[in-house]
MOPAC internal coordinates of N, CA, C and O (Angstrom, degrees):
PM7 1SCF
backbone

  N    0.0000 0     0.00 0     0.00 0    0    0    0
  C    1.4487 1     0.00 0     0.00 0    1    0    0
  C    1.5324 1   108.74 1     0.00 0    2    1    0
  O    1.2310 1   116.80 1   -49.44 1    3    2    1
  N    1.3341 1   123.68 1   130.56 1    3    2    1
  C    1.4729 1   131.61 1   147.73 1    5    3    2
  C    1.6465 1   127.26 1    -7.22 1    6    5    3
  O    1.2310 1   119.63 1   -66.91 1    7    6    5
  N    0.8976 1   118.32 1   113.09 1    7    6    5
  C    1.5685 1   110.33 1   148.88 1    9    7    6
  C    1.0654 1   153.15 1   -62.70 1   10    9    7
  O    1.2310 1   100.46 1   -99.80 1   11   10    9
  N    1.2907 1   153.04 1    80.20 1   11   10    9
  C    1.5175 1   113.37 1  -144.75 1   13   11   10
  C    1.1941 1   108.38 1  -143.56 1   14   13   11
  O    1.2310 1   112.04 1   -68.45 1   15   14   13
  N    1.4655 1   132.61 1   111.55 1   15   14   13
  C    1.3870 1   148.38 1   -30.97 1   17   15   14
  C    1.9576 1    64.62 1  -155.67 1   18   17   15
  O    1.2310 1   105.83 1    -3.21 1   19   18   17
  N    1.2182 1   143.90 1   176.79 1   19   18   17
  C    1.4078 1   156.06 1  -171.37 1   21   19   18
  C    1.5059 1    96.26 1  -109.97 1   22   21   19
  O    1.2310 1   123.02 1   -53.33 1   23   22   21
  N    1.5478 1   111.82 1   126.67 1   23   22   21
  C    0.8929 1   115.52 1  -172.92 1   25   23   22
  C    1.7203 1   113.85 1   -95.48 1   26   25   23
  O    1.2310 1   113.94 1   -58.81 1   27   26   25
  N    1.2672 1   129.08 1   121.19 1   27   26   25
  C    1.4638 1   117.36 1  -156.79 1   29   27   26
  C    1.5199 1    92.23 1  -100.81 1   30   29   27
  O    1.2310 1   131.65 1   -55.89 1   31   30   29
  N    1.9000 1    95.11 1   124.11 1   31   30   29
  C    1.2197 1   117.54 1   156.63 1   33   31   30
  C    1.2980 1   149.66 1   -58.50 1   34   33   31
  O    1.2310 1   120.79 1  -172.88 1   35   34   33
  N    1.4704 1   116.10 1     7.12 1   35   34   33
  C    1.2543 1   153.59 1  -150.76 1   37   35   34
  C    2.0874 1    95.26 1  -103.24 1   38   37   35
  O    1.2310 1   130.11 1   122.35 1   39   38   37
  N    1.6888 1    98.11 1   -57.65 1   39   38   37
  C    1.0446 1   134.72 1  -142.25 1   41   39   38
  C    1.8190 1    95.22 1   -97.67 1   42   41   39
  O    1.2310 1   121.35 1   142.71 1   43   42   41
  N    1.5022 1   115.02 1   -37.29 1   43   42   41
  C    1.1851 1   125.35 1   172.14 1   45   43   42
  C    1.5350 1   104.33 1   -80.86 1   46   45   43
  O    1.2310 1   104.37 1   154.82 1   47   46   45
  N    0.9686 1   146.46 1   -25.18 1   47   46   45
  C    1.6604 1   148.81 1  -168.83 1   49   47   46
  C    1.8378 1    93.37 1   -83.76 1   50   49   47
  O    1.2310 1   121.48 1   131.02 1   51   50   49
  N    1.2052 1   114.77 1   -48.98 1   51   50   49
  C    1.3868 1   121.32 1  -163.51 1   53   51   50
  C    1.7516 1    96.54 1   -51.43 1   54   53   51
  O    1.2310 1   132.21 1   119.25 1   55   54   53
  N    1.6397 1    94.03 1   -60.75 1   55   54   53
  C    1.5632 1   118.27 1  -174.07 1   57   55   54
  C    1.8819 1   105.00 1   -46.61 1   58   57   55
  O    1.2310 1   137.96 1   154.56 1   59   58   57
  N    1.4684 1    82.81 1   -25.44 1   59   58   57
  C    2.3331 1    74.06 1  -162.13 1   61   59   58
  C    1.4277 1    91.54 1   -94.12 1   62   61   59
  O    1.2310 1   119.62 1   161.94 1   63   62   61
  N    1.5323 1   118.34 1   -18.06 1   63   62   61
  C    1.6522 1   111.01 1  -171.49 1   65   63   62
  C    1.5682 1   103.14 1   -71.66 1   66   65   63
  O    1.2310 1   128.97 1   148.02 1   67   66   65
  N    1.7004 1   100.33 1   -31.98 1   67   66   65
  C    1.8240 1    93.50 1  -165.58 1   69   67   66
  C    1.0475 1   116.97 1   -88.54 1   70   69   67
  O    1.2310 1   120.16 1   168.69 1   71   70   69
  N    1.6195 1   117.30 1   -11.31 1   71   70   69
  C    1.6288 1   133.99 1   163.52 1   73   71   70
  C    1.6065 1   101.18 1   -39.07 1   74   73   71
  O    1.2310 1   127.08 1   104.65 1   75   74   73
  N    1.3330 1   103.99 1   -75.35 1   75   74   73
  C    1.3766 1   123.39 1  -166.09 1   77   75   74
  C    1.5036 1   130.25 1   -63.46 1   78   77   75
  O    1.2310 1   123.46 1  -175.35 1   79   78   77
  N    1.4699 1   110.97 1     4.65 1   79   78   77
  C    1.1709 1   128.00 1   173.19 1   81   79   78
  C    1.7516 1   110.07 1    33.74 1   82   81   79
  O    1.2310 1   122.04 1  -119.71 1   83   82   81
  N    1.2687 1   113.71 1    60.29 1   83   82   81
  C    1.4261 1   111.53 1  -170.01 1   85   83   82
  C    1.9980 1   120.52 1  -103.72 1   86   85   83
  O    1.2310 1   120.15 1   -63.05 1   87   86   85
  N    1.0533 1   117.31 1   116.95 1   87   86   85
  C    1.2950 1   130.05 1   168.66 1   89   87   86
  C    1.2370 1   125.46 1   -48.40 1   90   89   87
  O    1.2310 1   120.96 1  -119.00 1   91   90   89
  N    1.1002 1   115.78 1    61.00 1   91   90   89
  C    2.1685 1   122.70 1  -167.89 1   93   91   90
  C    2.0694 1    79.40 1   -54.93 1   94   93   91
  O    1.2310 1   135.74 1   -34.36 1   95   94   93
  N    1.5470 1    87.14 1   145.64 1   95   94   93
  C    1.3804 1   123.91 1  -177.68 1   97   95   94
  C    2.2030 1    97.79 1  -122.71 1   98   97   95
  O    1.2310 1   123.44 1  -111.19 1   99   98   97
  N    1.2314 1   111.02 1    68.81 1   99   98   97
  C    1.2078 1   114.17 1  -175.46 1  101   99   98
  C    1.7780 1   117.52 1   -42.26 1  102  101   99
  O    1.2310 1   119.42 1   162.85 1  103  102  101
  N    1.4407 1   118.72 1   -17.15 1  103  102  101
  C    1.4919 1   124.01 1   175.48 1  105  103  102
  C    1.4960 1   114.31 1   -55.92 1  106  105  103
  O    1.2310 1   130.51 1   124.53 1  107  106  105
  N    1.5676 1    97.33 1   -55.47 1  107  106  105
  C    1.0812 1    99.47 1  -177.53 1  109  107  106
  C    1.6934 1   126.14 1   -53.34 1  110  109  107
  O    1.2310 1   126.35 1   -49.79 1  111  110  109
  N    1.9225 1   105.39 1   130.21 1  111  110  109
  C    1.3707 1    99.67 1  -178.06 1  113  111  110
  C    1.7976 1   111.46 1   -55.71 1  114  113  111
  O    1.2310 1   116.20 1   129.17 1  115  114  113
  N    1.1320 1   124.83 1   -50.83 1  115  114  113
  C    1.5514 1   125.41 1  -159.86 1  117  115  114
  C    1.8657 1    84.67 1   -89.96 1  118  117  115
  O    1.2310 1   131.15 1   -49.20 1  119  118  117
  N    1.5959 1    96.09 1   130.80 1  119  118  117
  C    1.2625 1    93.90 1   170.88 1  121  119  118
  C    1.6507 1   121.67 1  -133.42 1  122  121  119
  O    1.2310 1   129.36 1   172.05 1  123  122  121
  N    1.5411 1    99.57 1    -7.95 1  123  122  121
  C    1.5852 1    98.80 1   165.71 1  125  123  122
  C    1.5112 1   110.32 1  -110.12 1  126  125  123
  O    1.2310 1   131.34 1   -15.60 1  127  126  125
  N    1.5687 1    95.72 1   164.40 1  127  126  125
  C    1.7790 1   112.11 1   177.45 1  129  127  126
  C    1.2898 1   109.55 1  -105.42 1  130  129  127
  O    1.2310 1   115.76 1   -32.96 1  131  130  129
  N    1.2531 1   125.65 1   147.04 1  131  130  129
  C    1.6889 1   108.21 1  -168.66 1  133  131  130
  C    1.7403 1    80.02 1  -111.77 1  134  133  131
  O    1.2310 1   120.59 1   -17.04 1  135  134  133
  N    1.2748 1   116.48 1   162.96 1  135  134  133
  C    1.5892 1   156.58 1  -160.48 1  137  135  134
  C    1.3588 1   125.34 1  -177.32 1  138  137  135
  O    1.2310 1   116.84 1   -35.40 1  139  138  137
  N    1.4833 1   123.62 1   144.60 1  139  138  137
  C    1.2769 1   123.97 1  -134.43 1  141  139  138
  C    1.9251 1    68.60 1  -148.07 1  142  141  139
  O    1.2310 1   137.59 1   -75.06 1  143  142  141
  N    1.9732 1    83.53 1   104.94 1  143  142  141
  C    1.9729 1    85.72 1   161.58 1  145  143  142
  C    1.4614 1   103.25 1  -105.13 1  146  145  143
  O    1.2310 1   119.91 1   -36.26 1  147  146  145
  N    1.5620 1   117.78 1   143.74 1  147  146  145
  C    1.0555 1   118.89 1   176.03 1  149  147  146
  C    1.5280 1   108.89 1  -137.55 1  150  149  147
  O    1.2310 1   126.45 1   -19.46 1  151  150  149
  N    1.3897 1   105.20 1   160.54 1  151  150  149
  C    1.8187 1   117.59 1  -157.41 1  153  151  150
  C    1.4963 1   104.40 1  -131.95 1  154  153  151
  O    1.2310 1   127.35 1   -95.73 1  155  154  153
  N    1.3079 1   103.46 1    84.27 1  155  154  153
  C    2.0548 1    88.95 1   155.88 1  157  155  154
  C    1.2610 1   134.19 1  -119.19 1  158  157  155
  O    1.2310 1   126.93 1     9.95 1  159  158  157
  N    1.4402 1   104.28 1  -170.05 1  159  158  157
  C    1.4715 1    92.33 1   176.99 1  161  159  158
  C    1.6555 1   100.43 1  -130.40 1  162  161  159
  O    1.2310 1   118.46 1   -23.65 1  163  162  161
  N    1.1629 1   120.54 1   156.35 1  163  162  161
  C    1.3948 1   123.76 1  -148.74 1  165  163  162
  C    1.6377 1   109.55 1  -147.32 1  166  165  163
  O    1.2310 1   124.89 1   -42.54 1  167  166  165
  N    1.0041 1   108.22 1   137.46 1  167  166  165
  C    1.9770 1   125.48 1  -170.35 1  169  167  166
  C    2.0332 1    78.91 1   -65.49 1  170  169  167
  O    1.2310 1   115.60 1   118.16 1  171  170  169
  N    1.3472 1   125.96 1   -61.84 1  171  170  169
  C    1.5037 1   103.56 1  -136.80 1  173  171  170
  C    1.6871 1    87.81 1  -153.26 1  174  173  171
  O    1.2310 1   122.48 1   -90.37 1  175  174  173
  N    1.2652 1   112.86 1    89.63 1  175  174  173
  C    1.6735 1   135.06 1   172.79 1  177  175  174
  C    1.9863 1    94.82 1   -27.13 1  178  177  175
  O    1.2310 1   113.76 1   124.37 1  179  178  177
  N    0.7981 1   129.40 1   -55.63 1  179  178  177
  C    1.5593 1   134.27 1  -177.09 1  181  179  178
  C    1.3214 1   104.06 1   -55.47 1  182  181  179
  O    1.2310 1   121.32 1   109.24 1  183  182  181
  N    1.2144 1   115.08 1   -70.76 1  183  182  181
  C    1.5796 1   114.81 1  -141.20 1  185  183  182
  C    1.7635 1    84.09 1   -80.77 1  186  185  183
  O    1.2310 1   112.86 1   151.12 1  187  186  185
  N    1.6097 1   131.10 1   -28.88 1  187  186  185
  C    1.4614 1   106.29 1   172.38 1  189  187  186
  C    1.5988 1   125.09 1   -80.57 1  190  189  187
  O    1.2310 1   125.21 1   174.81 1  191  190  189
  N    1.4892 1   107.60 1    -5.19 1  191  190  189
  C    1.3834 1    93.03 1   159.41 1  193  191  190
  C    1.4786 1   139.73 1   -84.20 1  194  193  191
  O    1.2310 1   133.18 1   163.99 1  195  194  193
  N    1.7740 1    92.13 1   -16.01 1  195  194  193
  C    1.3037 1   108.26 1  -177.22 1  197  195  194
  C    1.9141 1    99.89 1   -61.58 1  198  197  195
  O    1.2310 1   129.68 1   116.76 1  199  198  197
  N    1.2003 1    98.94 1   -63.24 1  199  198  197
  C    1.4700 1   115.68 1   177.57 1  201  199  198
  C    1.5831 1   113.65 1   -35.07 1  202  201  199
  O    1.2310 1   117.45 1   137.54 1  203  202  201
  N    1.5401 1   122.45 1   -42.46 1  203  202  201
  C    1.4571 1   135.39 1  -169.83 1  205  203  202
  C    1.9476 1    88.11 1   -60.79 1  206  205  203
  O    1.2310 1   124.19 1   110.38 1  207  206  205
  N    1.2108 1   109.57 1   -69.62 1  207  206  205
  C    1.2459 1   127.98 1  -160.67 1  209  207  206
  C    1.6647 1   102.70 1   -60.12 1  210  209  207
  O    1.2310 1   113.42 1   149.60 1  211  210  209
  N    1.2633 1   130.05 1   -30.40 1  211  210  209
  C    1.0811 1   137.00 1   178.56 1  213  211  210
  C    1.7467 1   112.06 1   -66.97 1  214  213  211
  O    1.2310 1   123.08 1   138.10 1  215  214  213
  N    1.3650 1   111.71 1   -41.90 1  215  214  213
  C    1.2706 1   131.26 1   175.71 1  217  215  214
  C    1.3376 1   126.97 1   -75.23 1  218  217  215
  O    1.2310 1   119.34 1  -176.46 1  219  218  217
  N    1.3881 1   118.87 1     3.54 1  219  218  217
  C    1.3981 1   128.37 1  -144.52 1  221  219  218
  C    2.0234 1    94.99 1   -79.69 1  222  221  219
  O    1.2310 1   124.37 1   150.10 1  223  222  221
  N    1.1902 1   109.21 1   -29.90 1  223  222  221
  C    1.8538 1    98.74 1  -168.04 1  225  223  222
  C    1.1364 1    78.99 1  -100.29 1  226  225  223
  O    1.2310 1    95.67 1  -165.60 1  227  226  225
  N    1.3731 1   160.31 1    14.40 1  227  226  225
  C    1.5836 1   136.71 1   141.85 1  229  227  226
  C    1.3306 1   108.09 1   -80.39 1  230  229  227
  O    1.2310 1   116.76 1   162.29 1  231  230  229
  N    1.5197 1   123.77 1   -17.71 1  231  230  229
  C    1.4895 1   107.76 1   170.16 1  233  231  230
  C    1.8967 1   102.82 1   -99.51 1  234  233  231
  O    1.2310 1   122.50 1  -162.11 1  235  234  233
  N    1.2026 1   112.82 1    17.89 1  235  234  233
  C    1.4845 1   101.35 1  -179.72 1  237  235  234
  C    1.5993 1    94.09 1  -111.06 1  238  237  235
  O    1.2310 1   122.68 1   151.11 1  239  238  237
  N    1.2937 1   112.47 1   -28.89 1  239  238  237
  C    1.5867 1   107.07 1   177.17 1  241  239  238
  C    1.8427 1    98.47 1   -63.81 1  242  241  239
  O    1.2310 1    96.35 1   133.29 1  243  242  241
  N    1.0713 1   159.35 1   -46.71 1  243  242  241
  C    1.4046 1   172.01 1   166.15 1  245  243  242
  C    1.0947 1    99.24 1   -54.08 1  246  245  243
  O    1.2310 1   102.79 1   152.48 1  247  246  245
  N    1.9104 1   149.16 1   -27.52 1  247  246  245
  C    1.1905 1   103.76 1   172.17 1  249  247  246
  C    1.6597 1    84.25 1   112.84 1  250  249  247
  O    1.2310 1   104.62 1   124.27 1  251  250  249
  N    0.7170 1   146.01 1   -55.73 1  251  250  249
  C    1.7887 1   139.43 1   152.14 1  253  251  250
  C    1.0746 1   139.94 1   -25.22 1  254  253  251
  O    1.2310 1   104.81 1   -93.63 1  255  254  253
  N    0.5867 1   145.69 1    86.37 1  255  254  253
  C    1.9641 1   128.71 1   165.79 1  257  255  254
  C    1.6644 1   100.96 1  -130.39 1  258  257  255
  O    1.2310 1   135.11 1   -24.49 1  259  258  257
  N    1.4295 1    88.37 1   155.51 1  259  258  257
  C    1.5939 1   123.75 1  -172.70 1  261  259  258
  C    1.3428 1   110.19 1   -52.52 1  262  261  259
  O    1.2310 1   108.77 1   -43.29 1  263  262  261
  N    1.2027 1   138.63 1   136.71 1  263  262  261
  C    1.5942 1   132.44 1   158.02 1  265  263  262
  C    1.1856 1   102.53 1  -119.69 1  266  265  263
  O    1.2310 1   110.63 1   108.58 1  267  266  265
  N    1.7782 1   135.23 1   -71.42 1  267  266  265
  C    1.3942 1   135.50 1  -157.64 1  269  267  266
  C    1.4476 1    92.09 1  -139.90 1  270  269  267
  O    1.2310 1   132.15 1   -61.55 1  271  270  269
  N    1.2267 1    94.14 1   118.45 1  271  270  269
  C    1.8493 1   113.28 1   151.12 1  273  271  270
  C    1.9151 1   103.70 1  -114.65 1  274  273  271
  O    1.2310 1   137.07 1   -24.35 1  275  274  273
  N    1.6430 1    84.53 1   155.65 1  275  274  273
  C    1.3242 1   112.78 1  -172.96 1  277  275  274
  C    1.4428 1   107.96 1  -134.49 1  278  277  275
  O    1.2310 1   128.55 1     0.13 1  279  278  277
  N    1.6341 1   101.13 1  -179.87 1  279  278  277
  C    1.8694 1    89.74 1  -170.40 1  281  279  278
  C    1.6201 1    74.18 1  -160.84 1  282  281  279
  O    1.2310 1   125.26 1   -41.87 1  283  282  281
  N    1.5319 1   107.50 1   138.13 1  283  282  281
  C    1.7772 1   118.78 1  -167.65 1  285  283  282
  C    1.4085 1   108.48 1   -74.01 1  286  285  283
  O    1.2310 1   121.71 1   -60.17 1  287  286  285
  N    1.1480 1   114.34 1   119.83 1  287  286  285
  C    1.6935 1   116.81 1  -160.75 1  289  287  286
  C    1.5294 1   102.62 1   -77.41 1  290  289  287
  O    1.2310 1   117.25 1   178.82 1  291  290  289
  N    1.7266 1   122.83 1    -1.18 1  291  290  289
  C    1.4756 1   129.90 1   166.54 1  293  291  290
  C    1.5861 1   118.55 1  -122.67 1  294  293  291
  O    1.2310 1   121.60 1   173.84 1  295  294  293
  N    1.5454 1   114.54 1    -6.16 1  295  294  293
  C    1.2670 1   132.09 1   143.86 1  297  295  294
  C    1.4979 1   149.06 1   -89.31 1  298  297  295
  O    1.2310 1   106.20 1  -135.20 1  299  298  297
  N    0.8867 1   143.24 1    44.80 1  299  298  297
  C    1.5010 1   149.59 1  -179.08 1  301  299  298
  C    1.5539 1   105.19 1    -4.38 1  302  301  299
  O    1.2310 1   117.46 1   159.59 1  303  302  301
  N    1.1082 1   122.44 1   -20.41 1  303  302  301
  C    1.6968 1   110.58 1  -143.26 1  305  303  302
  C    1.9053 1    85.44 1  -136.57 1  306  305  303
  O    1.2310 1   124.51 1   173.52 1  307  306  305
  N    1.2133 1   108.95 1    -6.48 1  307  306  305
  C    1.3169 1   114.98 1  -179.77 1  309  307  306
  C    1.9006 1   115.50 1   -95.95 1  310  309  307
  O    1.2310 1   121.57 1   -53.55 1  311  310  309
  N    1.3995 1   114.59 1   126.45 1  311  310  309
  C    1.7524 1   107.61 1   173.21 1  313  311  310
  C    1.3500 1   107.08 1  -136.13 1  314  313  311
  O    1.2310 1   121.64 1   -10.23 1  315  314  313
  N    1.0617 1   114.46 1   169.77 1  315  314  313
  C    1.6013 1   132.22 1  -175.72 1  317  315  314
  C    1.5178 1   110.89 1  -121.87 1  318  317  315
  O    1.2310 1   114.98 1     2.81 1  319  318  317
  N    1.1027 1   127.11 1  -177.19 1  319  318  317
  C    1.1577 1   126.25 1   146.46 1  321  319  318
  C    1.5753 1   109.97 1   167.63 1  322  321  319
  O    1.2310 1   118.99 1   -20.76 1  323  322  321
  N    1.0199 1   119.54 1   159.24 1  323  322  321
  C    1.6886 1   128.52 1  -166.68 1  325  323  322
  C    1.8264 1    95.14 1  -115.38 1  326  325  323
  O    1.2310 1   128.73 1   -52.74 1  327  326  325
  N    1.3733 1   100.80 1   127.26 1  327  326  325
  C    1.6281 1   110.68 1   157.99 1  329  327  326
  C    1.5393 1   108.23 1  -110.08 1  330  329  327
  O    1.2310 1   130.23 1   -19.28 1  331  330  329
  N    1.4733 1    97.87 1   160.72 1  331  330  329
  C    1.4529 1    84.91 1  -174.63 1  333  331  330
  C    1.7658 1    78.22 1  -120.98 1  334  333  331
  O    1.2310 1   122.61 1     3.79 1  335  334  333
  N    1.5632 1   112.60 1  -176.21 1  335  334  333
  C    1.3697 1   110.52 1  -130.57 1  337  335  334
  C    1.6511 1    97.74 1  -156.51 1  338  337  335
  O    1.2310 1   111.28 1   -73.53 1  339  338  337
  N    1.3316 1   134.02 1   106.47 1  339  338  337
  C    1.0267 1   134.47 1  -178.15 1  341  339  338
  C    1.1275 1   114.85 1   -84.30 1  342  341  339
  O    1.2310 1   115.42 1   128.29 1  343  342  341
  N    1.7923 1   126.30 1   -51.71 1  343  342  341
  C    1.1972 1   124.09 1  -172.93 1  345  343  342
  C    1.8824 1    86.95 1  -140.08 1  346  345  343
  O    1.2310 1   127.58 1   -39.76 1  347  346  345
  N    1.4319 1   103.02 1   140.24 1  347  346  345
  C    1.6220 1   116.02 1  -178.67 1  349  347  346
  C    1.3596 1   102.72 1   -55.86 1  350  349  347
  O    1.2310 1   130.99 1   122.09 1  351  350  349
  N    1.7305 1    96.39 1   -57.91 1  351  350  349
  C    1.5884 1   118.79 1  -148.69 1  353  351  350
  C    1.9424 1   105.47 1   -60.85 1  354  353  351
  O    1.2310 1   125.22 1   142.71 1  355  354  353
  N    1.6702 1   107.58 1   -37.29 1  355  354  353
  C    1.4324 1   115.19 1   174.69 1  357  355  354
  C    1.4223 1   120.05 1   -48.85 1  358  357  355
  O    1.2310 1   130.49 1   127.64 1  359  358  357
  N    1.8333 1    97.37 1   -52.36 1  359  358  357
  C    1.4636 1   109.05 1  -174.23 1  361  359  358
  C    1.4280 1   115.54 1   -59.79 1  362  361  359
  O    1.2310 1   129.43 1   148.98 1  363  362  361
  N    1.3228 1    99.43 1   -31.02 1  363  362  361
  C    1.9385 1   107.19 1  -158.19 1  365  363  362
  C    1.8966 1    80.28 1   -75.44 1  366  365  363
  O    1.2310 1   125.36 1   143.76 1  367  366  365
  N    1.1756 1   107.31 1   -36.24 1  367  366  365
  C    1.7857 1    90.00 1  -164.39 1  369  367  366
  C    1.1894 1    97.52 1   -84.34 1  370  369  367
  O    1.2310 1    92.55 1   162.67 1  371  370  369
  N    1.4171 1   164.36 1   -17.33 1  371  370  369
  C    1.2823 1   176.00 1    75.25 1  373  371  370
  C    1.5431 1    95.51 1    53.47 1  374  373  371
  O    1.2310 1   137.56 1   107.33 1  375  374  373
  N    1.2291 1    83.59 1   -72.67 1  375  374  373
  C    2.0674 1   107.20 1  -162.71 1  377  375  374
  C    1.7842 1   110.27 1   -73.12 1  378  377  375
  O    1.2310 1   131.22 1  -179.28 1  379  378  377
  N    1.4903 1    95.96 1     0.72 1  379  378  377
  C    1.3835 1    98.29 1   177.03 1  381  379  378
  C    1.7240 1   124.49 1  -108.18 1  382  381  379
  O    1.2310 1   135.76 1   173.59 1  383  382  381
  N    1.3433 1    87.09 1    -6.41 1  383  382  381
  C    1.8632 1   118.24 1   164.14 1  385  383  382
  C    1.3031 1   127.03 1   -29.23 1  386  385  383
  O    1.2310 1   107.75 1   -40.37 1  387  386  385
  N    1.3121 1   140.46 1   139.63 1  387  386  385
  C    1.8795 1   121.73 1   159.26 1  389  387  386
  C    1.4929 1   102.00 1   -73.92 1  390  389  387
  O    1.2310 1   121.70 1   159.91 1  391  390  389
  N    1.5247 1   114.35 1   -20.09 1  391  390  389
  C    1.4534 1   121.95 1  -167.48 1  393  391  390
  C    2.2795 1    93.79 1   -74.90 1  394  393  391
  O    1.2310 1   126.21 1   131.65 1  395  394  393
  N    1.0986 1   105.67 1   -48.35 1  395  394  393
  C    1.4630 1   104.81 1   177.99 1  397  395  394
  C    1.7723 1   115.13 1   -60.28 1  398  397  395
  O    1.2310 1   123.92 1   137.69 1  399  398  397
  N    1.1666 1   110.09 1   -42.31 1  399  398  397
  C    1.5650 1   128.20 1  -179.27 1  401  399  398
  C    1.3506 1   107.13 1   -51.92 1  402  401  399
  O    1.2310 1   126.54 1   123.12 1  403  402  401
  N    1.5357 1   105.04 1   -56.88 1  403  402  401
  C    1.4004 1   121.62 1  -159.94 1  405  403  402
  C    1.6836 1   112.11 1   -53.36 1  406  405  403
  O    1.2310 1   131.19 1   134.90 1  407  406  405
  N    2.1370 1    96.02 1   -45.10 1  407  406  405
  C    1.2587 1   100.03 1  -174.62 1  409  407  406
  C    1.2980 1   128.18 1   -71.43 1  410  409  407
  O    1.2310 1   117.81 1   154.06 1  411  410  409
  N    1.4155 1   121.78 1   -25.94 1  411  410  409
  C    1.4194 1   151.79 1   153.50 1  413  411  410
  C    2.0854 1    97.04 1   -38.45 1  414  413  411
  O    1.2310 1   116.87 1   114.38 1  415  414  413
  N    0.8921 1   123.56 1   -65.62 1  415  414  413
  C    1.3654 1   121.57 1   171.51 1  417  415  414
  C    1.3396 1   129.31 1   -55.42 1  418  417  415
  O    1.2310 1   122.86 1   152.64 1  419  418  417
  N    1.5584 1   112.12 1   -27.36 1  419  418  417
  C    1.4698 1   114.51 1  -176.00 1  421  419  418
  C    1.5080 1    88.24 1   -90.39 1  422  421  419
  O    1.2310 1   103.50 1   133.24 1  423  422  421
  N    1.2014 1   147.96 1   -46.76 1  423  422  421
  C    1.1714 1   141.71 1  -150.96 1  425  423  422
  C    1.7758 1   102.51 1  -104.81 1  426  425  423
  O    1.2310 1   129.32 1  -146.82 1  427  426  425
  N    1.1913 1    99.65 1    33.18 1  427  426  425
  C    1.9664 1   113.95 1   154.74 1  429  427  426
  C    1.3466 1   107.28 1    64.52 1  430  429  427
  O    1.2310 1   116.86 1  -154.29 1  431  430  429
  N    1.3880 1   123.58 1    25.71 1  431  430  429
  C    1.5518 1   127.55 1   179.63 1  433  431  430
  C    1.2574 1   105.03 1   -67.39 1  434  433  431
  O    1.2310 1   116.64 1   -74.51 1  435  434  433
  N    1.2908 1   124.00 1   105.49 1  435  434  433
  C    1.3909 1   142.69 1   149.24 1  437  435  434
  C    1.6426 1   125.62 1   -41.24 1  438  437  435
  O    1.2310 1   121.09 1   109.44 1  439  438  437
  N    1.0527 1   115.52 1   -70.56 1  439  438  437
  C    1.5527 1   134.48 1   161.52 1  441  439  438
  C    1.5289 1   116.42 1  -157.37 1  442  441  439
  O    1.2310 1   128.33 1    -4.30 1  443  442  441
  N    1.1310 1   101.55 1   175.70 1  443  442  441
  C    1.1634 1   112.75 1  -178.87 1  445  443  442
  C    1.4738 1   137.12 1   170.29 1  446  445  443
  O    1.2310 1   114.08 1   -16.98 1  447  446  445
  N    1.2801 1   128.80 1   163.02 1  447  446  445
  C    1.3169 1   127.23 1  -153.49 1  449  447  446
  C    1.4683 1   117.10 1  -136.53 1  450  449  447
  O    1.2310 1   106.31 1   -61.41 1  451  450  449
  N    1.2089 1   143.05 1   118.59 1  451  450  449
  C    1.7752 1   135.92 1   176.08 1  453  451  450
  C    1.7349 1   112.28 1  -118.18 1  454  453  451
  O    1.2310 1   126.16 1   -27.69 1  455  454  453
  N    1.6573 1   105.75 1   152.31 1  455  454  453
  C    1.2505 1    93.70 1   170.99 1  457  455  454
  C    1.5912 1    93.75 1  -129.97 1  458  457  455
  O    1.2310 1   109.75 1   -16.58 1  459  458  457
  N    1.3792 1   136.83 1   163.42 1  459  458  457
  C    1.1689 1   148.51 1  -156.45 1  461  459  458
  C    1.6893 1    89.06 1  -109.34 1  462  461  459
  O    1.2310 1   101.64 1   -75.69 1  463  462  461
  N    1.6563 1   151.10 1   104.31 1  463  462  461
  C    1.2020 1   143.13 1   175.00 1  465  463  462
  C    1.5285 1   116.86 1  -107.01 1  466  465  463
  O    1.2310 1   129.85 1   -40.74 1  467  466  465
  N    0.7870 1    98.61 1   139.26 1  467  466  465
  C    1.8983 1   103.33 1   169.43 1  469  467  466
  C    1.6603 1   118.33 1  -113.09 1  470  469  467
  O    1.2310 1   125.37 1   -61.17 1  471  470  469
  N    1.1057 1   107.28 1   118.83 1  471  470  469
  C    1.9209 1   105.89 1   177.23 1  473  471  470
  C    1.5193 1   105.04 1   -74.25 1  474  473  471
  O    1.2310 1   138.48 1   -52.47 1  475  474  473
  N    1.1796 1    81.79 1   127.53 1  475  474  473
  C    2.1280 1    88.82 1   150.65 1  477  475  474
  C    1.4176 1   115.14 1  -149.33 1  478  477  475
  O    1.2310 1   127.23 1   -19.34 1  479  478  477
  N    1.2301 1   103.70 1   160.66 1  479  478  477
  C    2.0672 1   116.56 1  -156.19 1  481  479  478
  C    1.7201 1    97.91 1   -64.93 1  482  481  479
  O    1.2310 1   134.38 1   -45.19 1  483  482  481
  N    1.1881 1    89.79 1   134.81 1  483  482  481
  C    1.4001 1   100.34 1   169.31 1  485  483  482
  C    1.6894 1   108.82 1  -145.65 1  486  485  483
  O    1.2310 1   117.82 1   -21.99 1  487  486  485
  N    1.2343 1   121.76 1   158.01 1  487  486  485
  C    1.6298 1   110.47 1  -179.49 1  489  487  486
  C    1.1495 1   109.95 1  -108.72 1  490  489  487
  O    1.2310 1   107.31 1  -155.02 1  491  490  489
  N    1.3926 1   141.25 1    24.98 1  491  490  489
  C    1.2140 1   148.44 1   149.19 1  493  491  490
  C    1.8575 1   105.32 1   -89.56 1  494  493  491
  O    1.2310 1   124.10 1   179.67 1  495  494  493
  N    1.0742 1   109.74 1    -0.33 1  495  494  493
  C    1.8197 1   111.74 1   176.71 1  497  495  494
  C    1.5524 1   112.80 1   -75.13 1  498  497  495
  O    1.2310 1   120.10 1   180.00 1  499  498  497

């Protein structure tokens, strides 16, 4: 089996902040968005996106929805993708489901890994 190496969340936040080309408004009291990046690895790049997209108002009923997926430009079998995240506490109970598990299985989830992130302004962003 593969290794595959810990993906630092530090390093993925930087990557999703500069994606998003975002204008921090420092007044504002609340200044980060929380988002849920997640990393798997997958039997068949197709049939789990089909599945992602199929699932989309079971992750909007939870407080989820899709922003950026990616696909490992040295992995084939490897994807990413950023949810963005209304309430933690929904998602965490969401994702703790047989109904969440299940779908993760039909749509060829191999393994995989998430970290829960929050942005805040920085001027190196």
């Amino acid at each position: 089996m593969t290794e595959w190496p810990p993906l630092d969340p530090f390093v993925a936040a930087a990557a999703y902040r500069s994606l998003r080309r975002v204008e921090w408004d420092d007044s504002e009291e609340e200044n980060g968005t929380m988002v849920l990046l997640v990393r798997n690895r997958v039997k068949d790049i197709d049939h789990w996106k089909k599945v992602l997209d199929e699932q989309e108002a079971a992750g909007l009923a939870a407080g989820l929805s899709v922003k950026y997926v990616w696909r490992s430009a040295d992995k084939a079998d490897e994807v990413f993708f950023i949810l963005g995240v209304e309430d933690r506490a929904k998602a965490e109970a969401y994702m703790a489901t047989p109904e969440a598990a299940a779908v993760g299985e039909e749509a060829g989830a191999l393994e995989g890994e998430f970290w829960f992130l929050e942005e805040f302004p920085s001027k190196h962003a």
